[in-house]
C-alpha positions in Angstrom: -3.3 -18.5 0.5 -4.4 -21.6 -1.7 -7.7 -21.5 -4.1 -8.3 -24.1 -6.7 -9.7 -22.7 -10.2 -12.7 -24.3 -11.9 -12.2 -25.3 -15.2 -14.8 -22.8 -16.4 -12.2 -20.3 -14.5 -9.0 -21.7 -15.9 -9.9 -21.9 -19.7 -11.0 -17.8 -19.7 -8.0 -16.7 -17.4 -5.2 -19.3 -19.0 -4.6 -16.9 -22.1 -4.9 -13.5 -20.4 -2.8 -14.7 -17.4 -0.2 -12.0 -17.5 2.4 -13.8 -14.5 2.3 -17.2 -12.6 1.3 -19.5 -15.4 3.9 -21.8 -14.1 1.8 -21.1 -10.5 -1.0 -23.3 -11.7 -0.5 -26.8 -11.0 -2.1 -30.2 -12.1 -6.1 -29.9 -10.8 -6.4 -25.9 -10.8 -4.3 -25.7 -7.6 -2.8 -22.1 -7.1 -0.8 -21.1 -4.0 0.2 -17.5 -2.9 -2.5 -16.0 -4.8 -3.6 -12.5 -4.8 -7.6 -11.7 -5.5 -9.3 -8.5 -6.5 -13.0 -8.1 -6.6 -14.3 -6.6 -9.4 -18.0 -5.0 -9.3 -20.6 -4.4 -12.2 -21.1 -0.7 -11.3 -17.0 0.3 -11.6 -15.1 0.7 -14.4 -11.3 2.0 -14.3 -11.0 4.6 -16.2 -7.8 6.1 -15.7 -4.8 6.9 -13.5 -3.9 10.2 -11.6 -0.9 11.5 -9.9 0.3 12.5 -6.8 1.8 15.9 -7.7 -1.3 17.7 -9.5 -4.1 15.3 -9.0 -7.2 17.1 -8.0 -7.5 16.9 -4.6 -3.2 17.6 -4.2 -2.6 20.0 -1.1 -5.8 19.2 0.8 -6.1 17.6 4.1 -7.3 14.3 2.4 -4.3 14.1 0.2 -1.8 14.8 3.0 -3.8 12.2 5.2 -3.5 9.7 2.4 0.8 10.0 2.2 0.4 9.8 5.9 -1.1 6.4 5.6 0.8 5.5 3.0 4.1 5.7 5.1 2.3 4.3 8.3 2.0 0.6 6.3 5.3 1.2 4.7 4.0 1.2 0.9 7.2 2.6 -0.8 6.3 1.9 -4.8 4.1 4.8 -4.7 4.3 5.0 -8.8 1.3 7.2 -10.6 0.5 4.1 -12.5 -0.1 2.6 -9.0 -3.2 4.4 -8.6 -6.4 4.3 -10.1 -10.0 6.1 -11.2 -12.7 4.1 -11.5 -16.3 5.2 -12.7 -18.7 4.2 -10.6 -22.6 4.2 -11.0 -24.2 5.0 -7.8 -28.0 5.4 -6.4 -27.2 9.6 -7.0 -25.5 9.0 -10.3 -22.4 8.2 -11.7 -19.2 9.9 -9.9 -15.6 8.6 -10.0 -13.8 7.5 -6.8 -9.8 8.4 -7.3 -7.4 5.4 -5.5 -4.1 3.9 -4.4 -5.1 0.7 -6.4 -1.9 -0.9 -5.6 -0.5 -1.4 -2.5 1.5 -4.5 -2.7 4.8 -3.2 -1.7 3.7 -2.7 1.9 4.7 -3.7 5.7 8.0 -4.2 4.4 11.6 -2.0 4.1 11.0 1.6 3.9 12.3 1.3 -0.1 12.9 -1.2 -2.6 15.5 -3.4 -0.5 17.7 -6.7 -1.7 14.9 -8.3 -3.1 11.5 -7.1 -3.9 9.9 -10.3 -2.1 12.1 -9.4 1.2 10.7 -5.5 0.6 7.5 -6.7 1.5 5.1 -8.1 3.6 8.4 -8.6 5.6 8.0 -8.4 9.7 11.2 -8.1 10.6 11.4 -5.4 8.8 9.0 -3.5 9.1 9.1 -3.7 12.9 12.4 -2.2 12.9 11.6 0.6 10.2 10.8 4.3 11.7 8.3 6.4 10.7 8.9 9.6 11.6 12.1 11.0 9.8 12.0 14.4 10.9 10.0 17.8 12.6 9.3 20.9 12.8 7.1 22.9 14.6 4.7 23.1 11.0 5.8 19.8 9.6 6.5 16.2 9.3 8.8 14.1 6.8 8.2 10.4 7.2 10.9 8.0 5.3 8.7 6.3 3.3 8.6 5.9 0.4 12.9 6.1 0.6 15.4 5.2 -1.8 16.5 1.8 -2.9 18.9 0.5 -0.7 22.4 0.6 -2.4 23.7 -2.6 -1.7 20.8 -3.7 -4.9 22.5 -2.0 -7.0 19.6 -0.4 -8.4 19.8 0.6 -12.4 20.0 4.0 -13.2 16.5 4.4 -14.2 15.1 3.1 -11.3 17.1 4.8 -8.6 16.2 7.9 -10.6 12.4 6.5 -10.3 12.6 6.0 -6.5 14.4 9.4 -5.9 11.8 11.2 -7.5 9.2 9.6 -5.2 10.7 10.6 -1.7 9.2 14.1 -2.1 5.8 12.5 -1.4 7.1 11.4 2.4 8.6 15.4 3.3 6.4 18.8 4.3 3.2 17.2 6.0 1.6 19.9 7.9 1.3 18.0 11.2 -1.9 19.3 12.0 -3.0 16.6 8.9 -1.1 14.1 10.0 -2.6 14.0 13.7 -5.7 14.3 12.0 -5.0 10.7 10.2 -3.9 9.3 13.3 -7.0 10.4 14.9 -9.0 8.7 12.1 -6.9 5.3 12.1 -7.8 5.2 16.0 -10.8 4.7 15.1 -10.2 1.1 14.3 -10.6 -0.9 16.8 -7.7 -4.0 17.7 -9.6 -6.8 16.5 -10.1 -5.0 13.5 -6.6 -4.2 12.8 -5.6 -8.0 13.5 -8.6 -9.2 11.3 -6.9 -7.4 8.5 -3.8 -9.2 8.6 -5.6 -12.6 9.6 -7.2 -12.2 5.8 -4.5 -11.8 4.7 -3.2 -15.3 5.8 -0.3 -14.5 8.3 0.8 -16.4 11.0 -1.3 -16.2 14.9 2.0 -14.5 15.4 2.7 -12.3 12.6 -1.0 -10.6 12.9 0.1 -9.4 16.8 3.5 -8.4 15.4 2.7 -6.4 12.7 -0.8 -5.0 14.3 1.5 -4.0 17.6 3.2 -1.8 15.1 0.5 -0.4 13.4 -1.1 0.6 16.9 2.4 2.3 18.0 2.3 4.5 14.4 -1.0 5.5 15.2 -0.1 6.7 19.0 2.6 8.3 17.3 0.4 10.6 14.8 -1.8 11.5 17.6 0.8 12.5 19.8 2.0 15.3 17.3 
C-alpha cells in the first residue's frame, strides 16, 4: 500500500515517527504503510494478559486463542494487547483487545526472518492447525517456538516458549463454537479482508481458501 502525507501530516508525525523515517521519500511518498484509526471516544489505557486477564477460562477467551491460531498470529506477547476506554451512548466501559496482530498468516513461530514469518502464503498454506486431540481438548501449534535454524537469543526462545501454553487444553466444545461463529462470514467477506489489505487477485483466493478449510475444521470437532 502507497499513501502520500500532507505536509500538515508530515511536520506533526516527522519527530514522533518511531520506525521508517528513511520510508518517507521526496513529496510525502510512503510505500508499505500500515494505518490505525484512532477515535475521539477511545483512549488506551492499559494492557492485560493472557494468563489472569478477566475474562481467562471462559468461552470467549478460549474462542479468542482459537482464532488466534486459525490466522497464524504467533507474537501473542501481553504487551500485544490492549484496553481502551471508551465512552459510549450507556456510559463509559472499556473494551479489552489483541491490538496487534501483525505477525499473522505466516509460519506457525517466529521463522528465518520476521518479514518471511508473516503475511507469508506459502507458508501459511502449508502450516497445520490442529496439533493434537482428545476427546475434551484441542492443542493447535500456534503460537510455536522459533524455528532453530534462527538461532534465536536466549531471551527470546525463553519468550516464545513461554507463549506455547496459550495454543494447548482448548475444550473443543469452544473451539467448534468459534468455528461456528467464523462461518458466519460469508466468502466475499473473507476475500474483502485480504483485498484491503492489498494482496494479489491471487493471494486473496489462496489465503481465504485456507481460512475457509480452518473453519470446516473447527466445526467438524
Amino acid at each position: 500500500m502507497k499513501t502520500i502525507l500532507s505536509p500538515h501530516c508530515r511536520s506533526r508525525i516527522w519527530g514522533t515517527l518511531q520506525r521508517g523515517q528513511t520510508l518517507v521519500k521526496p513529496g510525502g511518498l510512503v510505500s508499505n504503510v500500515r494505518l490505525k484509526r484512532y477515535l475521539g471516544n477511545e483512549k488506551k489505557v492499559g494492557t492485560w494478559a493472557w494468563a489472569n486477564g478477566p475474562f481467562a477460562g471462559t468461552r470467549e477467551w478460549n474462542g479468542l486463542r482459537v482464532l488466534m491460531a486459525v490466522i497464524n498470529n504467533w507474537d501473542l506477547k501481553d504487551e500485544n494487547n490492549a484496553v481502551y476506554q471508551v465512552r459510549g451512548p450507556e456510559g463509559s466501559e472499556q473494551i479489552y483487545m489483541v491490538n496487534d496482530l501483525g505477525a499473522s498468516f505466516g509460519t506457525i513461530g517466529l521463522s528465518w526472518t520476521r518479514r518471511g514469518s508473516k503475511g507469508n502464503l506459502s507458508a501459511y498454506s502449508h502450516s497445520k492447525l490442529i496439533r493434537h486431540l482428545t476427546p475434551e481438548y484441542v492443542d493447535f501449534y500456534v503460537p510455536s517456538r522459533p524455528a532453530l535454524i534462527r538461532f534465536p537469543s536466549p531471551h527470546e526462545l525463553s519468550l516464545r516458549l513461554g507463549l506455547r501454553w496459550i495454543a494447548l487444553g482448548v475444550p473443543r466444545a469452544d473451539a467448534r463454537w468459534m468455528g461456528d461463529l467464523l462461518a458466519n462470514l460469508s466468502p466475499q467477506q473473507i476475500r474483502d479482508a485480504f483485498r484491503a489489505a492489498g494482496y494479489s487477485p491471487e493471494q486473496v483466493e489462496g489465503f481465504s481458501e485456507v481460512v475457509e478449510k480452518r473453519v470446516a475444521e473447527l466445526r467438524a470437532l
